[in-house]
Structure formats: C-alpha cells, structure tokens
C-alpha positions in Angstrom: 77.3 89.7 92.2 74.3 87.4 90.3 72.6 88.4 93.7 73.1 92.0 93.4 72.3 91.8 89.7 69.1 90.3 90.1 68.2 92.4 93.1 68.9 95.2 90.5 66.1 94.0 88.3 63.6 93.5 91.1 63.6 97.3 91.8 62.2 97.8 88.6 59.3 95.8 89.2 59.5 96.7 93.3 59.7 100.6 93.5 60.1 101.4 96.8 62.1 98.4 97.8 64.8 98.6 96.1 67.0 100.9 98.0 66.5 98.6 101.3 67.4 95.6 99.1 69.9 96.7 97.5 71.8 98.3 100.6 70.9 95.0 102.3 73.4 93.4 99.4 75.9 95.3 99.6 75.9 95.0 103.5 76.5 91.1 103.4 78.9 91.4 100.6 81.2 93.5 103.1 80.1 91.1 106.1 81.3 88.1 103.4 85.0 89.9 103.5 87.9 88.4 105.1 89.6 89.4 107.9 92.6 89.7 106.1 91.1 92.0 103.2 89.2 94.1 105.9 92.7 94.3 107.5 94.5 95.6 104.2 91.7 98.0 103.9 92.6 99.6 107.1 95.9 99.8 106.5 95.6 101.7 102.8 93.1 103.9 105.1 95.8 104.3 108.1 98.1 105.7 105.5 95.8 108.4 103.8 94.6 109.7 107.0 98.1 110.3 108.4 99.7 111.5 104.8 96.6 114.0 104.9 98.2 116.7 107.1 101.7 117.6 106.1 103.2 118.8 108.9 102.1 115.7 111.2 103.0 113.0 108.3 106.0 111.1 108.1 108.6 112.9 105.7 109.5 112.9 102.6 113.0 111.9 103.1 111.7 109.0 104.6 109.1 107.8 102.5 111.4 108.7 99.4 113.9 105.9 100.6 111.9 103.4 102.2 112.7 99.9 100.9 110.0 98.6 102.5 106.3 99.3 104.6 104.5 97.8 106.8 101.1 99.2 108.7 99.5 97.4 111.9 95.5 99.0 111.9 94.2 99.3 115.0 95.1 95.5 116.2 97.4 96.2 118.9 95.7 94.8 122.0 98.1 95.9 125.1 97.8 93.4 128.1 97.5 94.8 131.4 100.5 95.1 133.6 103.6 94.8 131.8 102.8 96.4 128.6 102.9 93.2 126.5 101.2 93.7 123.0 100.0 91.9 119.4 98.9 92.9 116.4 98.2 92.1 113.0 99.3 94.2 109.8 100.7 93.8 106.1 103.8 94.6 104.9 105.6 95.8 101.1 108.7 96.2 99.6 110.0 97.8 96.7 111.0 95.6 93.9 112.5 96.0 90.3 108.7 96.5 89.4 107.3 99.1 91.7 105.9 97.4 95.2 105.2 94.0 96.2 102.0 92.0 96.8 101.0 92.7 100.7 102.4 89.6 103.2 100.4 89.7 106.3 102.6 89.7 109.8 102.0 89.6 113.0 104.2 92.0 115.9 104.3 91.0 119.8 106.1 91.5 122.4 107.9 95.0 123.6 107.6 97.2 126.4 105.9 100.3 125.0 102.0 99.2 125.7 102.2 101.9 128.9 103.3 104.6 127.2 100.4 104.1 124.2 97.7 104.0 127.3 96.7 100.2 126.9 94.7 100.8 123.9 94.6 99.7 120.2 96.5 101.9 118.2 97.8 101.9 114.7 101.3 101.1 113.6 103.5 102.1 110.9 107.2 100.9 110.3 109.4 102.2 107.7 112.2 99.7 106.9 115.5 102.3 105.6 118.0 100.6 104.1 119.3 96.8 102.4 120.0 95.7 105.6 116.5 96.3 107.4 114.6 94.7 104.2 116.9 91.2 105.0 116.0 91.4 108.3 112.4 91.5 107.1 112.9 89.1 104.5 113.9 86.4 106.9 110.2 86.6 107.9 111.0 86.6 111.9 113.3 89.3 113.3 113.7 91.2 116.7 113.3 94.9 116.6 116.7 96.5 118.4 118.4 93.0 118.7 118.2 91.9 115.2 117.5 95.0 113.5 118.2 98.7 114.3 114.9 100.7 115.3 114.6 104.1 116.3 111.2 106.5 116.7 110.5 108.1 113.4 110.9 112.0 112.9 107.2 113.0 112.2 106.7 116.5 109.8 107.6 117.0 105.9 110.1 119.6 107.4 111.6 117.5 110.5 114.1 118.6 112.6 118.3 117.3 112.0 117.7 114.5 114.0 116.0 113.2 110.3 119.1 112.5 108.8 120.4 110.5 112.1 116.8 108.0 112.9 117.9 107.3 109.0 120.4 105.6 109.6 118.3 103.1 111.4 117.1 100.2 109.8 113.9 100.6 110.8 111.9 103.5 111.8 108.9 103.4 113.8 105.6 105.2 114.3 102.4 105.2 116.5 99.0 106.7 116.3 96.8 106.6 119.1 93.5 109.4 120.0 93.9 111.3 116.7 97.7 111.6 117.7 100.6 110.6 115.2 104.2 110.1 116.5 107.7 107.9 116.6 107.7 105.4 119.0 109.9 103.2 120.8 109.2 99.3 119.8 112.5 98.0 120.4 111.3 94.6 122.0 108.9 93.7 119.7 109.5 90.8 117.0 107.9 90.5 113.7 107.2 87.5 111.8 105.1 86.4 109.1 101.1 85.7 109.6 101.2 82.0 107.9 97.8 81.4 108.4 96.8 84.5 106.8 99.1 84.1 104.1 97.3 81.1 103.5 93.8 83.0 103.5 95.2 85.9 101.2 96.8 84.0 98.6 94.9 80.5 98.5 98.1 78.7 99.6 101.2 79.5 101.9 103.7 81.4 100.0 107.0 82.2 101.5 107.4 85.2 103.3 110.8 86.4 100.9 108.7 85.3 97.3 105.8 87.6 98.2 108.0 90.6 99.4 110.5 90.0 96.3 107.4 90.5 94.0 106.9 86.3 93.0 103.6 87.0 93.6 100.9 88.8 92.1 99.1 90.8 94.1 95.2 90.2 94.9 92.3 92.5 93.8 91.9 93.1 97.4 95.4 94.5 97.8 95.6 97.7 95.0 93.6 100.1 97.4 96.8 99.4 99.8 99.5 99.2 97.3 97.9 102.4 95.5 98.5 104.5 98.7 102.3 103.3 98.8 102.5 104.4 95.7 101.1 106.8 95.8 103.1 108.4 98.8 106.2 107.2 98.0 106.0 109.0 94.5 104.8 111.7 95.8 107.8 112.1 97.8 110.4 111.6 94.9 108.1 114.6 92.9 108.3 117.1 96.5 112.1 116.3 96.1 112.1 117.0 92.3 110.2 120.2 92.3 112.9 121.7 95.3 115.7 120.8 93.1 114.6 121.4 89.4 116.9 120.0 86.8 118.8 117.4 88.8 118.3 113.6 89.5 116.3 112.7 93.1 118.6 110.8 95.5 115.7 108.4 95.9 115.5 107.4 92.4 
C-alpha cells in the first residue's frame, strides 16, 4: 500500500507515467496473493456466474435449506484412464450468526472424471440436512458411503424429483464448457486442506471450530461469504414473496 501511495504522488510530478506505474502496482499486488485467497475468489465468482441465469441455477428450495456450501473452482485435474480426480475448494456452514469463516478442502477420488471429459471443471456441493453437516464436520468423509449424495436438480422451477435429491445429504453439481448440471460424485472423499488452513488463518484451526463459526473470518473471505449470503437470502425472500403473510419454511 506505502508503494502504491507513493507511486500515487510520483504521477503528479511524472505525467504520463503514472498510469503504467500505477497498473504495474496493482499487478504485483494480485501476483503477491495467495493461492488460497485467489482460490476463494473463484469460488465467490463460481457462485455469481451460475446464480446469474435463473432457470440454469440451483433452486431456491435448495439454497433456502442448505446447512452448509462448499465450491471447488476450476481445480479438478481428471487423470487419464480411470477417471481419478482432485481438487481444491472452500467450504461454509450456517451458524447461530449467519455463515462461517471459509475452511479450505480438498476432494479426490470417484469415478465421474469420464463423464466431465478429463477437464477442470467447477464444483459445487450443497450439504441438506443435520446429518450431512456432521459428516462434514468430521473433516474427512466419503461421498455415498459415509454420506448420502445424489445429482442436484438444476432450475428455480425444478422438476418433482426436487423434493426427493432433498432428502440426500448432499447434493452435487458440476459445470464444465459453459454448462451447469448435477453430477454423480459418489466415490469421492472430502477432507480438510490443513496446509491451507494453515495459510488462511496464520495457524491450523480445526476443521469443526472454523465451520461452527470459532473463527473470524479473513478480509479475504467477505467477497465469498457475501455471495452465500447473498443467495441464500435471496432464496428465503423468492419463498416469501410466493407466500405473502406467512413464515418461510427455511427460516
């Protein structure tokens, strides 16, 4: 910042320089960001670009009741051959106080890297219920062993089949080539990123204190946790406005 600040007052003596110097700053202050806050960056952007269109988003219903969030941005890295995968994300859940600080977690494993094409994609996973958040809580858990995964319904108006993938502890989502869907991750495991815990927060923190809200959130995390508010609000408001008068199930 002292950098910027006195590349600031060099313009005025400089003229002409100072746009290149000062876009020059603020080009190594993003190179001088961490992977980690790159990574929730991507995931706050994941969310806005698939919320954007209504129709291809992930419903209300389901946003309205998630407990918890996590996104994967465009770290999937499928091997060749048998479809194995990994991939690095963030995940919140709701607290007493609104959402959690972010914990950064790692997915591998699974069988669905053919059916994505063998390239990176982005992931989204909506955990439904009490039981899905302790499964996530535990900070290492099998999808469709440990918990109960099904691909998410995908449109504000989805189909009756909504109400059933609810009842799954987790639902799941893909994006890949511009094109948003539930996916099949059963297979995969999810556990916590240490190492990047250690990065975000200065320290490692355990997996359950961050996701119970012990932990404030960096300045790095808001532009993430302001889009999960953001949608998840927005969902409880779509549901309010259809039924004026009487209390949201998802309050």
């Amino acid at each position: 910042m002292r950098y910027i600040l006195s590349v600031g007052l060099r313009c005025l003596l400089a003229g002409s320089l100072c746009s290149v110097l000062v876009g020059a700053s603020w080009a190594a202050d993003e190179n001088n960001k961490s992977d980690i806050a790159k990574r929730i960056d991507a995931s706050a952007k994941v969310l806005d670009e698939i919320m954007a269109t209504p129709d291809k988003a992930i419903p209300d219903k389901v946003m309205g009741k998630a407990q918890c969030i996590a996104v994967i941005p465009s770290m999937v890295k499928i091997a060749v051959g048998f479809g194995g995968s990994h991939g690095k994300g963030i995940a919140s859940c709701r607290t007493g106080n609104g959402w959690s600080a972010p914990a950064p977690i790692t997915i591998t494993g699974g069988s669905w890297g053919l059916q994505l094409g063998g390239q990176a994609v982005d992931l989204v996973l909506v955990v439904m219920n009490e039981s899905g958040m302790h499964h996530l809580l535990s900070s290492k858990f099998k999808l469709g062993a440990d918990a109960s995964a099904a691909a998410g319904p995908v449109g504000r108006d989805a189909g009756a089949d909504t109400d059933i993938k609810m009842r799954s502890e987790v639902l799941t989502y893909s994006r890949a080539r511009g094109l948003f869907a539930g996916v099949d991750l059963n297979g995969s495991a999810i556990t916590q990123d240490k190492d990047e815990t250690r990065l975000l927060y200065g320290k490692f923190v355990p997996f359950s204190d961050i996701l119970d809200g012990k932990v404030e959130p960096t300045a790095s995390s808001e532009a993430f946790l302001a889009a999960v508010r953001k949608y998840s609000a927005q969902s409880k408001s779509s549901k309010n406005e259809q039924a004026p008068g009487t209390l949201s199930a998802a309050k």
